[in-house]
MIDO-568851 format. One record per residue (C-alpha): x, z, y. Coordinates in steps of 0.1 Angstrom, whole numbers, padded with zeros to 4 digits, always signed. Each point is the difference from the previous one (the first is absolute). Example, Ala and Ser with C-alpha at 12.3 -4.5 7.8 and 13.67 -1.06 7.14 Angstrom:
2
+0123+0078-0045+0014-0007+0034
// end
This chain:
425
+1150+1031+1102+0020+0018-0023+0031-0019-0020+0002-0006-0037+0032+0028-0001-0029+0025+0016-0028-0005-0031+0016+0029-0020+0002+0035+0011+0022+0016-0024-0031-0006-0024-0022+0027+0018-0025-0021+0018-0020-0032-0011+0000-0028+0030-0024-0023+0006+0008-0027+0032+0000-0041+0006+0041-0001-0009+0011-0022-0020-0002+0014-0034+0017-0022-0025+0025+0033-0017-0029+0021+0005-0010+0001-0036+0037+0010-0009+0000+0032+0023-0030+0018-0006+0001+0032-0016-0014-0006-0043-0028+0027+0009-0015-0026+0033-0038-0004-0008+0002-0030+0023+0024-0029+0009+0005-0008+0035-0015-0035-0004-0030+0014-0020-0007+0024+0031+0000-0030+0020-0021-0023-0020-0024+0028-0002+0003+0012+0036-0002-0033+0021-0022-0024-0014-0024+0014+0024+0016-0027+0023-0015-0025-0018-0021-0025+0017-0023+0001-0029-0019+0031-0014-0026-0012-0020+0004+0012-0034+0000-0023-0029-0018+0022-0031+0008-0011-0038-0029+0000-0024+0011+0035-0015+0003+0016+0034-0034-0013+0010-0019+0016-0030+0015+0032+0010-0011-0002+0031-0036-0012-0003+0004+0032-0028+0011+0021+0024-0026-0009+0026-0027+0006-0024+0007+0040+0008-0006-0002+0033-0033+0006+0021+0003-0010+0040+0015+0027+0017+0014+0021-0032+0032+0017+0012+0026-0018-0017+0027+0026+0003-0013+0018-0036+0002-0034-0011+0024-0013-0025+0018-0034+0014+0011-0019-0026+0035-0010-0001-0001-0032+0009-0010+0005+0033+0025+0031+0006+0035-0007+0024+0025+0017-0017+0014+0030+0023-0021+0027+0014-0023+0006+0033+0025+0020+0011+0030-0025-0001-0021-0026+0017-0007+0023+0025+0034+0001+0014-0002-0040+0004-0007+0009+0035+0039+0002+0006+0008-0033-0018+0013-0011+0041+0005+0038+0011+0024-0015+0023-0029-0011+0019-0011+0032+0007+0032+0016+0009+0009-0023+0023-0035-0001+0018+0007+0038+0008+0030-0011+0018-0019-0017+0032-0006+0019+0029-0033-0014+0009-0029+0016-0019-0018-0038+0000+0032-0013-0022+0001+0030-0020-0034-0005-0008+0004-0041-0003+0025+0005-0029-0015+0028-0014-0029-0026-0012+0023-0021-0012+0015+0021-0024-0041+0008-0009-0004-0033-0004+0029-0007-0024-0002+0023-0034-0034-0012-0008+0013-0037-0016+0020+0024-0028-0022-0007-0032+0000-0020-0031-0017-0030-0004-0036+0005-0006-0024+0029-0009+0020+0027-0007-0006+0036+0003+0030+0030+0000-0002+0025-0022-0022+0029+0007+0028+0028+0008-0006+0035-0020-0003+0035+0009+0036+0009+0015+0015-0035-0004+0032-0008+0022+0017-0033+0015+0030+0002+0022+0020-0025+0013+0031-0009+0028-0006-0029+0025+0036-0009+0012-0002-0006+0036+0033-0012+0008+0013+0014+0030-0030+0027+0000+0008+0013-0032-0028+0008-0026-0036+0004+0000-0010+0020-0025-0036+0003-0015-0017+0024-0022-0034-0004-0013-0022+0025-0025-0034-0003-0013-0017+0035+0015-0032-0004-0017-0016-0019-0025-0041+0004+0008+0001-0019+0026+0035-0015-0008+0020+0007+0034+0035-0006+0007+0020+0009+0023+0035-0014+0014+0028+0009+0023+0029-0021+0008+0027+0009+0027+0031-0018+0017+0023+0027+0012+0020-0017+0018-0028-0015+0024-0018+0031-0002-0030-0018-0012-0027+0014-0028-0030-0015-0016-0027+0019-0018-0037-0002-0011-0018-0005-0030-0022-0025-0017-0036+0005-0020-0010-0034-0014-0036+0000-0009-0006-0023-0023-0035-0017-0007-0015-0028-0017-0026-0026+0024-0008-0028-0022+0020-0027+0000+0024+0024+0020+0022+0030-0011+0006+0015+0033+0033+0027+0007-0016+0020+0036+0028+0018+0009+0000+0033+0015+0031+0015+0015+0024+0003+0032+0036-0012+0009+0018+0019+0024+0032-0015+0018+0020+0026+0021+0027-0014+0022+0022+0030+0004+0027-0015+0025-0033-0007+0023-0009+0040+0003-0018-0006-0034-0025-0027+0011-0025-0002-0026-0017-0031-0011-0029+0005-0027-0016-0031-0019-0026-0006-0028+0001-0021-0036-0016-0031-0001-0025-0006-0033+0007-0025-0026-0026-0022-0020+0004-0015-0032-0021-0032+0002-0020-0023-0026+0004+0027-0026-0031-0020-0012-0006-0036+0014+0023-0018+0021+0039+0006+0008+0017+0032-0011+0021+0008+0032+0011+0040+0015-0003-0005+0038-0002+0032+0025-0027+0003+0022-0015+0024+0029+0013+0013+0035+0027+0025-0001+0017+0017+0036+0037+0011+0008-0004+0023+0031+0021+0025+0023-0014+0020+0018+0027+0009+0020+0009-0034+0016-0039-0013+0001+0010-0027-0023-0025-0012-0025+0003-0033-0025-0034-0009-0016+0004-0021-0032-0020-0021-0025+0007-0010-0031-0024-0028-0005-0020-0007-0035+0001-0041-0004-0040-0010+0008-0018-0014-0028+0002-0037+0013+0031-0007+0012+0028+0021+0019+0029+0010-0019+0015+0033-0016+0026+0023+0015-0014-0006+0034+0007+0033+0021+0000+0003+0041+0007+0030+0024-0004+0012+0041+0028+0022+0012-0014+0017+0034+0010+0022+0024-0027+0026+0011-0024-0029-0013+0015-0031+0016+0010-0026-0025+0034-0007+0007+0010-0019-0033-0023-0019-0030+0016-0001-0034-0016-0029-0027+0015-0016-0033+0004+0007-0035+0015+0031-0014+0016-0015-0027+0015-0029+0022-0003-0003+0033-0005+0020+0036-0004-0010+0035+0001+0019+0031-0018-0009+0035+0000+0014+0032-0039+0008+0006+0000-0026+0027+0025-0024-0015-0011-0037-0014+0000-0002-0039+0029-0027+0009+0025+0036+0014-0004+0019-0034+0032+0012-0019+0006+0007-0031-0002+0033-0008+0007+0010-0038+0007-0030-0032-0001+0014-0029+0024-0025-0019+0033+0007+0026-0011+0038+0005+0032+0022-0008-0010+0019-0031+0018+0037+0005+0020+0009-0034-0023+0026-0024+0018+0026-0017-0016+0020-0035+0016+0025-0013+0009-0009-0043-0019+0010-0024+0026+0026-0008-0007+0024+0028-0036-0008+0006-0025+0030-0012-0026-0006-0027-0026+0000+0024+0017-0029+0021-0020-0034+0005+0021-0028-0018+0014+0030-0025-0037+0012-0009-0016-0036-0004+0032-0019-0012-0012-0008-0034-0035-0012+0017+0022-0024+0022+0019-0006-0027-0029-0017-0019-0014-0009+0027+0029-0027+0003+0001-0012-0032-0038-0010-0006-0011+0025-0018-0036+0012+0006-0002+0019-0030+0029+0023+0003-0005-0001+0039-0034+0019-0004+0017+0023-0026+0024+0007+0023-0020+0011+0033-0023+0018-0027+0030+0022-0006+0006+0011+0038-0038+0005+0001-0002+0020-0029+0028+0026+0008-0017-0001+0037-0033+0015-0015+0020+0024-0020+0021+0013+0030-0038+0002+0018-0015+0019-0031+0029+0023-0007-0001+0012+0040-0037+0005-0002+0010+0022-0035+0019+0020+0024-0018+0001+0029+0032-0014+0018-0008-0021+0032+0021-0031+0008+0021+0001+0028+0023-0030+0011+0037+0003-0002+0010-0015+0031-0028-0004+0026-0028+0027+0011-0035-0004+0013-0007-0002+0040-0023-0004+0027-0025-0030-0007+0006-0008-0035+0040-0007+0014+0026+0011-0024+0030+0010+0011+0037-0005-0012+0016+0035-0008+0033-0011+0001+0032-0013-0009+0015+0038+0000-0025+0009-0029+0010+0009-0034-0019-0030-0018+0016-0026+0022+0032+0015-0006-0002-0005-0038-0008-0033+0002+0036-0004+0011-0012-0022+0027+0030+0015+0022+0027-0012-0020-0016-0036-0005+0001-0006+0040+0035+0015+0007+0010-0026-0030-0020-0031+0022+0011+0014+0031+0035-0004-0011-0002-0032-0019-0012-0017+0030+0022+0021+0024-0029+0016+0017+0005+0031+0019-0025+0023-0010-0022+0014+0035+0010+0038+0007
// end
């Protein structure tokens, strides 16, 4: 990990890592929306052995209020959440959790066997999903043409840079890139959350593709799917957010396959978290996967006693990999923590009231945007990605105009340099 001397760029990028962070405070630039150890508190209690969340009388009158809306399956995504029940960062912030351990996947590209390749490929799957706050929380829905960027420093691999933008809002779909130049590796897909409400469930079905491309392996492509996630005992019982369903990484051009399940605790008995997976070859089982995604993983040779498996991921000694966010200062109006920092802002100090006044006002000036373009007949185009072949979209580039004036350039050159970095030619 990074050293204290490293948590300041030249006050152009916000950090986020498991450093110590005692003279953080001292070094952050006055406009920071959030302190390293607040992004950390938010970030990682989803390590927690305990999910259940504990509701205060207030919260539970809003929420039986809230309920009372709500016919069984109502599509919640025209619904109002109320506040207490919203994370505070965006959709598509938390989408880039995924490279929370992108060291995993950069080193997985780095075996010459397709089989290992493959092996650690699922482990870095397996290890973004534990990211969360404690409890039922949901991100904030991102607007029309909304923005998040960031910088994962990869030590000796330089930077992996991500890009996400909210392409459309009915259905709400967005889509993300993120590239390491120097391994010549790229990730892209988008996600379509549909959200709808079962009873004593609110359920998340996720829609959507991930693409991995390993470039250094003649541009091996590896695609996977989104598990769902389940709010639980919205009614009766315990309030808990656990993911659920089969998802499937896959490459076709090595036969390799890895079938995975998040499991849904039973009714009676079982526990949360629970999540397994098959790796095969051609369809031979070579490897079985089982533990908890927030905790624990264990790997097994098909034929191996339980007695041989190895660990395979811990959450709780996992190297976190540094998060850089550009300042307020050069971020865009339309930029995640820019656009919804007086939401977070309440958000983090309690208050419901000025919370809902605050996401009122991004909502409002979103319908005006939409009613002034229908005015004009203007259609909506994104700014950074375009529409492909089977609801893909793809990234246009880092050579266009609009990612050029988000002065993303100079920001990495700034990294690169602080952390002496040769940029990838």
């Amino acid at each position: 990990m990074s050293s204290n001397s490293a948590l300041n760029v030249s006050n152009s990028v916000d950090e986020i890592s498991d450093t110590d962070s005692s003279s953080v405070a001292d070094e952050q630039p006055p406009t920071r929306e959030l302190t390293k150890e607040e992004e950390q508190s938010e970030m990682f209690k989803g390590q927690s052995e305990d999910d259940i969340e504990i509701l205060n009388e207030n919260t539970k009158s809003m929420l039986m209020q809230f309920m009372g809306q709500l016919k069984i399956g109502m599509d919640l995504t025209k619904i109002p959440i109320p506040c207490d029940f919203l994370e505070p960062r965006s959709l598509l912030e938390k989408l880039t959790d995924f490279n929370t351990h992108a060291h995993l996947l950069t080193t997985a590209m780095d075996h010459d066997d397709p089989i290992q390749r493959m092996v650690n490929l699922v482990r870095w799957y397996l290890s973004g999903w534990h990211v969360k706050p404690k409890g039922v929380k949901k991100p904030y829905n991102p607007v029309l043409g909304e923005v998040f960027r960031c910088n994962y420093e990869l030590k000796s691999d330089g930077l992996m840079t991500c890009i996400g933008e909210q392409v459309s809002h009915h259905p709400p779909k967005s889509a993300i890139y993120a590239e390491c130049k120097h391994k010549k590796l790229v990730l892209e897909g988008w996600y379509y959350p549909r959200s709808k409400f079962l009873g004593n469930s609110a359920a998340s079905i996720s829609e959507g593709i991930l693409k991995i491309t390993f470039g250094s392996r003649d541009n091996e492509v590896y695609t996977a799917t989104w598990p769902s996630v389940y709010a639980r005992g919205v009614i009766f019982g315990k309030l808990i957010m656990e993911m659920s369903g089969k998802t499937k990484i896959e490459c076709k051009k090595t036969n390799m396959l890895a079938e995975i399940e998040f499991k849904a605790k039973p009714f009676f008995g079982g526990e949360y978290n629970v999540v397994s997976a098959k790796i095969k070859h051609k369809k031979k089982t070579l490897y079985q996967i089982r533990g908890k995604w927030n905790d624990k993983l264990y790997i097994k040779g098909k034929d191996s006693d339980k007695e041989t498996e190895s660990l395979f991921f811990e959450v709780k000694t996992a190297e976190v990999v540094p998060k850089h966010v550009p300042p307020l200062e050069v971020q865009r109006d339309n930029e995640s923590r820019k656009l919804w920092l007086n939401l977070t802002k309440a958000i983090k100090q309690n208050d419901v009231q000025l919370a809902a006044i605050e996401k009122d006002k991004v909502e409002t000036t979103q319908r005006n945007q939409k009613k002034e373009r229908e005015k004009s007949g203007e259609i909506y185009k994104p700014k950074l990605f375009k529409p492909g072949p089977e609801d893909f979209w793809t990234f246009i580039g880092f050579d266009s105009d609009e990612w050029k004036e988000l002065q993303q350039k100079n920001l990495e050159e700034e990294l690169l340099k602080k952390y002496s970095v040769k940029p990838q030619q």
